[in-house]
MARDORO-528308 format. One line per 2 residues: number of its first residue (from 1); their letters; for each residue y, x, z of N, C-alpha, C. Coordinates in Angstrom, 3 decimals, decimal comma, padded with zeros to 6 digits, always signed. Last residue first. Example, Ala and Ser with C-alpha at 12.3 -4.5 7.8 and 13.67 -1.06 7.14 Angstrom:
BEGIN
2> sa> -002,250 +012,850 +007,080 -001,060 +013,670 +007,140 +000,030 +012,900 +007,870 | -005,690 +013,190 +007,800 -004,500 +012,300 +007,800 -003,300 +013,200 +007,800
This chain:
BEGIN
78> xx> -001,652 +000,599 -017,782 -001,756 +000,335 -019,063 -002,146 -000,642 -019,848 | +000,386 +000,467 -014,741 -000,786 +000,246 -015,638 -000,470 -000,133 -017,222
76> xx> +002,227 +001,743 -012,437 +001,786 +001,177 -013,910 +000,903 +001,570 -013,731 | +003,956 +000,084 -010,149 +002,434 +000,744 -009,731 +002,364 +000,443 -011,583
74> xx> +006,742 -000,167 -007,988 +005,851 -000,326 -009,246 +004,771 +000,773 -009,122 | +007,632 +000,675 -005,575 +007,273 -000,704 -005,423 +006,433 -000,975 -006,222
72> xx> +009,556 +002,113 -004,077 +008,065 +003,210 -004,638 +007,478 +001,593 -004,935 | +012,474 +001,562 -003,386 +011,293 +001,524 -002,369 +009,781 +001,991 -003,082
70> xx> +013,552 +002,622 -005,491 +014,285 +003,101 -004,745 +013,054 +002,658 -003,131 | +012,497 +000,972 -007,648 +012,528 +002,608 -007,569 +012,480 +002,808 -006,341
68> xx> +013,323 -001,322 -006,933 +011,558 -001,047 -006,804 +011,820 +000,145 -007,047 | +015,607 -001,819 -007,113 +015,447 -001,967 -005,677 +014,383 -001,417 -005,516
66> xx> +016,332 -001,187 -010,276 +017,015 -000,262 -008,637 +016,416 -000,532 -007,535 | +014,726 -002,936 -011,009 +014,697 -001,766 -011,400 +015,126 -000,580 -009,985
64> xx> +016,017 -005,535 -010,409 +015,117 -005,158 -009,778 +014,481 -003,435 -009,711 | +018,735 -005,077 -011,222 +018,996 -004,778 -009,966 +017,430 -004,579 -009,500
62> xx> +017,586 -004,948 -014,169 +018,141 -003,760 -013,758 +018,355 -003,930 -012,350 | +014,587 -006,245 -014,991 +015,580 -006,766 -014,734 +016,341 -005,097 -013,913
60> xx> +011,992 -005,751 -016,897 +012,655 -005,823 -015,356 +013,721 -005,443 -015,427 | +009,693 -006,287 -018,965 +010,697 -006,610 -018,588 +011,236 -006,466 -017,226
58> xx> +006,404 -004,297 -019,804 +006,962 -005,151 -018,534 +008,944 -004,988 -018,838 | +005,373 -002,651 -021,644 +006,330 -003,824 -021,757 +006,596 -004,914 -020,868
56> xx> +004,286 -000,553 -020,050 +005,598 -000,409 -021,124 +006,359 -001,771 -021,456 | +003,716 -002,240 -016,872 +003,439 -001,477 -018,007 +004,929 -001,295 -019,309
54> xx> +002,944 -003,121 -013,533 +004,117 -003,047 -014,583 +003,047 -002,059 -015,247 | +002,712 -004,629 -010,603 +002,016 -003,680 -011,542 +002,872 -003,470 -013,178
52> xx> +003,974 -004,211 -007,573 +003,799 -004,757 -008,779 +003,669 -004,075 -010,014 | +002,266 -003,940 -004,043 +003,166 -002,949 -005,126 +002,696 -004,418 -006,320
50> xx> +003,104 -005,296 -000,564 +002,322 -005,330 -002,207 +003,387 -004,583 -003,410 | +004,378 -006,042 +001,510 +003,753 -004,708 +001,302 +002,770 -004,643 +000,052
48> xx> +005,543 -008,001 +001,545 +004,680 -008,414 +001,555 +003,953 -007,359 +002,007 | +008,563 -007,180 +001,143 +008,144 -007,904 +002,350 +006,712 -008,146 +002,326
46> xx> +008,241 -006,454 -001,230 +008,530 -005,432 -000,057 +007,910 -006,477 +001,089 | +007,624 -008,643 -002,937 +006,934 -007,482 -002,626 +007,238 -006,904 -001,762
44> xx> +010,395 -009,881 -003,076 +009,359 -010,918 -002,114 +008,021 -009,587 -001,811 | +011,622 -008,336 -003,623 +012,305 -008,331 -002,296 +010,372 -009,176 -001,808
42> xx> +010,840 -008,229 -006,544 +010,456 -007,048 -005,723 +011,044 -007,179 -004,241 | +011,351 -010,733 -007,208 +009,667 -010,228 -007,069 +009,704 -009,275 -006,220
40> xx> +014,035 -010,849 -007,005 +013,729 -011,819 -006,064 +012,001 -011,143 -006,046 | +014,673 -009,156 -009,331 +015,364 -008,576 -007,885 +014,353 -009,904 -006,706
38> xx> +011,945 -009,393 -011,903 +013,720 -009,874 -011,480 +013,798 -009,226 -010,053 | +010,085 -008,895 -014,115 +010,133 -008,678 -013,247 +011,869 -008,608 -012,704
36> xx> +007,586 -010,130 -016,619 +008,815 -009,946 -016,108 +008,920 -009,464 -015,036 | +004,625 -009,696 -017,127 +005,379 -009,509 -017,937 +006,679 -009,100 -017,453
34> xx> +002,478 -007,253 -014,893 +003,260 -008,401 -015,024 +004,194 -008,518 -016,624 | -000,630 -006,234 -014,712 +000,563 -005,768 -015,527 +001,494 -007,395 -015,713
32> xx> -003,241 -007,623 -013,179 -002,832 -007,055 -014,541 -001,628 -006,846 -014,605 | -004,910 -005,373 -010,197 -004,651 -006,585 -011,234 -003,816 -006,351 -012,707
30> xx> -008,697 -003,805 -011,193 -007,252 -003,974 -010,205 -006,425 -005,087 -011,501 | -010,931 -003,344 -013,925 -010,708 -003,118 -012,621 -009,260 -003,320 -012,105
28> xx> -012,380 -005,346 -016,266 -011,308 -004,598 -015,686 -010,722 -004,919 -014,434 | -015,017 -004,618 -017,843 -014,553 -005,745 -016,481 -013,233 -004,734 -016,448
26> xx> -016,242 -004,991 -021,222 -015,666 -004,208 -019,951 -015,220 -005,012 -019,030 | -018,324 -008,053 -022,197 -016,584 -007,397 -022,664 -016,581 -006,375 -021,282
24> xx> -020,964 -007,143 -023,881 -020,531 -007,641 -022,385 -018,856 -007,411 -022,433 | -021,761 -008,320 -027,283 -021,186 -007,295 -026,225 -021,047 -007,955 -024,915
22> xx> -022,530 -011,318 -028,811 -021,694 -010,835 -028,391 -021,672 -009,638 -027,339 | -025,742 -012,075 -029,564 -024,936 -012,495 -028,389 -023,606 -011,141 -028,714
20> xx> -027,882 -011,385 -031,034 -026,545 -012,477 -031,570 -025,806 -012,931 -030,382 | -030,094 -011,089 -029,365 -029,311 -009,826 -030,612 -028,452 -010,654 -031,890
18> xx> -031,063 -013,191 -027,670 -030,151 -012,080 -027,126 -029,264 -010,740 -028,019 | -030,453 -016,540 -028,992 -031,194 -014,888 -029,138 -030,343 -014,055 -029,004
16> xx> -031,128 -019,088 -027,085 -030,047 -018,090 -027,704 -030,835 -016,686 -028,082 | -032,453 -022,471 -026,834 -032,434 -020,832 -026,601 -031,595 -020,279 -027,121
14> xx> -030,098 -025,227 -027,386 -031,374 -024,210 -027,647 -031,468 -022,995 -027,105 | -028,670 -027,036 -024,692 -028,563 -026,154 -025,915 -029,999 -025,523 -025,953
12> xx> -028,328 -029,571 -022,507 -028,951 -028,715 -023,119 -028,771 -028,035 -023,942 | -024,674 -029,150 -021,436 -025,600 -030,301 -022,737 -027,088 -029,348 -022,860
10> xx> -022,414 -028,311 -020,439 -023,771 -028,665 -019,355 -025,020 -029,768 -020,108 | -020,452 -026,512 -021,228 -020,878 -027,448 -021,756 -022,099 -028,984 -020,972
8> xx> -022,247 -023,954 -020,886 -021,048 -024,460 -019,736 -020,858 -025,684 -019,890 | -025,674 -024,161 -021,713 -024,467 -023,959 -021,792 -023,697 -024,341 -020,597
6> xx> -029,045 -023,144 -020,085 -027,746 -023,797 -020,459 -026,475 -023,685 -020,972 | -031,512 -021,008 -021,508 -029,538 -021,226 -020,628 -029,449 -022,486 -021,371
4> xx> -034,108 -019,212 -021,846 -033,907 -020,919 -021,943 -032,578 -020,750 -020,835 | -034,541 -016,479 -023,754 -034,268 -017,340 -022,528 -034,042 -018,441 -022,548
2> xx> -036,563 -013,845 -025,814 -035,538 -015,054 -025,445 -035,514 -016,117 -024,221 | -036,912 -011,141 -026,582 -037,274 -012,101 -025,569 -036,190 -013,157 -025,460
């Protein structure tokens, strides 16, 4: 069955056939995994009451390291 869409584009385009469309990509749930992380994120987090999301290759900075341990601040994700 095919549909009559527009593109984003906002140009008419032809129908699309739904078995040449690309997968739905997964939604991913909560936010993403910061790259860096310095002593000024995790003061501005405390004060906010917001945790920061970190993963293996999140960068953080050693005084931030100490301040977000030491208040439960990081939250990983993969």
């Amino acid at each position: 069955m095919q549909t009559n869409r527009k593109c984003a584009c906002s140009y008419s385009c032809p129908p699309s056939d739904p078995k040449l469309e690309p997968p739905p990509q997964a939604k991913n749930s909560g936010p993403k995994a910061v790259d860096f992380v310095c002593e000024d994120d995790v003061k501005r987090a405390i004060a906010r009451g917001e945790k920061i999301y970190v993963n293996a290759r999140t960068i953080i900075t050693p005084s931030a390291r100490d301040l977000g341990q030491s208040s439960e601040i990081f939250a990983k994700r993969n």
